[in-house]
C-alpha positions in Angstrom: -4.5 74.3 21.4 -1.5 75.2 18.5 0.6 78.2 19.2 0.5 80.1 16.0 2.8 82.8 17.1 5.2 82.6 19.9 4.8 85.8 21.4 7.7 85.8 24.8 7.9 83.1 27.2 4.8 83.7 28.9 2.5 84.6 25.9 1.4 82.6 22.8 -1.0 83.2 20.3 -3.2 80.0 19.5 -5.8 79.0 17.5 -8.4 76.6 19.6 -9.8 73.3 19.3 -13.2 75.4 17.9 -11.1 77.8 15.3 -11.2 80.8 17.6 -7.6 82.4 17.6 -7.2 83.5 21.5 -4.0 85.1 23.5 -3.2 82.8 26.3 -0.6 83.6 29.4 1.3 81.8 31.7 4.4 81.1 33.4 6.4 79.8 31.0 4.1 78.9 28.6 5.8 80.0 25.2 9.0 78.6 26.5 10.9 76.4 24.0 7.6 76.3 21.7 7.3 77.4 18.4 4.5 77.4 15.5 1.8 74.4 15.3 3.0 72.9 18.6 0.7 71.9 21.3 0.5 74.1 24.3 0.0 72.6 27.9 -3.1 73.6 29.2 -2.3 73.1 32.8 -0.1 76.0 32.1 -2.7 78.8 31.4 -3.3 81.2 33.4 -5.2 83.6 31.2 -7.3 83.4 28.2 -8.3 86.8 25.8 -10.5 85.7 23.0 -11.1 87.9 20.2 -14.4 89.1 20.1 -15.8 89.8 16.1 -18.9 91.3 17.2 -17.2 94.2 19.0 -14.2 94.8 16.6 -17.0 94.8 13.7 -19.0 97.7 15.7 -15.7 99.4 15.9 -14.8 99.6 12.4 -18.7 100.8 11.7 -18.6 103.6 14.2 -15.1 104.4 13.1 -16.6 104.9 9.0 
C-alpha cells in the first residue's frame, strides 16, 4: 500500500495494491511517512474502503 495523504500519525490515506483508495489506522502508522511511501501492514489496525455503489445512490437520491 502507498500513503497518498498523510492524514496524523495514526491515519493515512492509501491507494491499494487493486486501485481502491482506502483509510487505514493504526498506532503510529503515518508516523515519519509522507506521499508514495510504503506503509507497514503489520501496523493496521483498521481498514474503511470507499464504497462507489453507496456514494452513487447518495448523489441520486440527493438530485
Amino acid at each position: 500500500m502507498k500513503a497518498l495523504h498523510v492524514v496524523s500519525n495514526n491515519a493515512v490515506v492509501v491507494r491499494t495494491e487493486e486501485g481502491r483508495k482506502c483509510v487505514v489506522t493504526g498506532k503510529g502508522l503515518g508516523f515519519k511517512k509522507a506521499r508514495g511511501d510504503l506503509i507497514n501492514k503489520e501496523l493496521i489496525q483498521n481498514v474503511f474502503v470507499e464504497d462507489q455503489r453507496y456514494k452513487e445512490r447518495i448523489i441520486i437520491k440527493t438530485e
